[in-house]
N, C-alpha and C positions, 0 to 999 in steps of 0.2 A: 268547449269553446271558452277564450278565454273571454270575459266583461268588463273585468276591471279598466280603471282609467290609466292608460300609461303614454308617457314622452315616447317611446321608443314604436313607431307604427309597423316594426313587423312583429310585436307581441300583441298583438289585437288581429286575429283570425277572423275574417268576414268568408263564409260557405256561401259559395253559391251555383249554380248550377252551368255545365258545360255551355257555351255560347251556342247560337244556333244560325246565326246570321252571318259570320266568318268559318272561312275553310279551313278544316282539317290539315294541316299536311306535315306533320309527326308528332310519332307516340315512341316513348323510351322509358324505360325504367332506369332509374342511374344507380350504380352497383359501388360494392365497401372502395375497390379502385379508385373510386371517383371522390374519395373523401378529404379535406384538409384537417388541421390535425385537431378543431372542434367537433368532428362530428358530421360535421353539413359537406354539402358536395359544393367543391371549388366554384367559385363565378364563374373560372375562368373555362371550365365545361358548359354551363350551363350557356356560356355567351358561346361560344364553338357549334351547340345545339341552333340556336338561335340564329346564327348564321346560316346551317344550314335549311333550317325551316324556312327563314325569310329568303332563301333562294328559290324557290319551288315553283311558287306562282311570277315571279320575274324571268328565269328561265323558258317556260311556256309561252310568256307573253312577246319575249327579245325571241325566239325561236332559234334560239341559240346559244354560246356561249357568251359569261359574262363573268363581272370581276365586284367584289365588295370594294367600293370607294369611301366609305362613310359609315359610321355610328354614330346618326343625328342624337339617338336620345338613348340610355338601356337604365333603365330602372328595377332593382333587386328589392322587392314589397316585401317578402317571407324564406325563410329559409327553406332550402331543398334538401330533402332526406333519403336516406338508402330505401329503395321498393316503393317510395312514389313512383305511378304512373302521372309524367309527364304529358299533357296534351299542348300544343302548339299547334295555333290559330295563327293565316294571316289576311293580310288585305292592303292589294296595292292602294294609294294614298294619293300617288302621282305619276303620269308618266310626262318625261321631257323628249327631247329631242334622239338623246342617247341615254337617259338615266333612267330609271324605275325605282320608286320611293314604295318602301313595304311597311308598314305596324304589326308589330308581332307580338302578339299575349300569351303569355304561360299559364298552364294554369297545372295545381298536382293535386290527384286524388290520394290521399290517404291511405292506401288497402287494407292497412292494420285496422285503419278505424271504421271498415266498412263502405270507401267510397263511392257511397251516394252522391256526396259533396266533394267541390274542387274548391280550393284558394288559387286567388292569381298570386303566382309567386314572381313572374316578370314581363315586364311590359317593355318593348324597343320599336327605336325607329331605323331602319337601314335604308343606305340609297347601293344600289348597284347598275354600273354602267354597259350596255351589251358592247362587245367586243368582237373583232373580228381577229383570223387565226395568228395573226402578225402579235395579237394584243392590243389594239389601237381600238376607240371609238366607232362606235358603226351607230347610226338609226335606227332607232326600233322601228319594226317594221308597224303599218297602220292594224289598227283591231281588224 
C-alpha cells in the first residue's frame, strides 16, 4: 500500500473490506479486451458495467421495463486492472413518481495480491425512468 503524500487521490490505495449493508448485484472480472492503451480498463466499460448493476434493484422495484435517463454523478477513485474481481454494490436513493435514483460503488479485489482487501474504484449516481412497451413514462408501481 502506497503512504506517501500525493496531489493525484487515485495513487493513495485505502483497503477496505466488502460493504455489508448494500446489495450485491454484480461480480465481473474485466479481461486484456477491456484495456486502453495504458494498461487499465477503459472507463468507458467500467461505466457500461455500472449501468448495468444500477439497473438491477430498479428493475425489480419498476416491475418492469425501464430506460437510463441520467448520470447524476460517476466518479473514477482508482484504476481498474486485468483479473480484478469487480464487486458492484447498490442502493436505490429515491423513488419518484416514474424515476428510480440508484448509488452504485465499485469496489476491486486484487487476486494477485491475495484479495482479502477491496479499493473502491467507482462510485455513481443513476436516475432510470420505468417505461411502458410504447417506451413512454409509466409509474412505478407502490412497494
Amino acid at each position: 500500500m502506497n503512504t506517501s503524500p500525493s496531489l493525484d487521490p487515485r495513487q493513495s490505495e485505502t483497503r477496505v473490506k466488502l460493504p455489508t449493508e448494500k446489495e450485491l448485484v454484480l461480480r465481473v472480472i474485466p479481461m486484456p479486451a477491456d484495456c486502453n492503451a495504458n494498461g487499465d480498463i477503459f472507463g468507458g466499460w467500467v461505466m457500461a458495467q455500472v449501468d448495468l448493476a444500477g439497473s438491477v434493484l430498479p428493475v425489480r422495484r419498476a416491475r418492469g421495463r425501464l430506460a437510463t435517463v441520467a448520470v447524476n454523478q460517476f466518479v473514477f477513485k482508482q484504476p481498474v486492472r486485468v483479473g480484478d474481481l469487480l464487486s458492484f454494490y447498490a442502493e436505490i436513493t429515491r423513488v419518484g413518481t416514474t424515476s428510480i435514483t440508484v448509488n452504485v460503488e465499485v469496489y476491486a479485489q486484487r487476486l494477485r495480491d491475495g484479495g482479502e482487501y477491496a479499493l473502491k474504484v467507482t462510485e455513481a449516481t443513476l436516475t432510470y425512468v420505468a417505461t411502458d412497451e410504447k417506451g413512454q413514462p409509466r409509474p412505478v408501481p407502490p412497494a
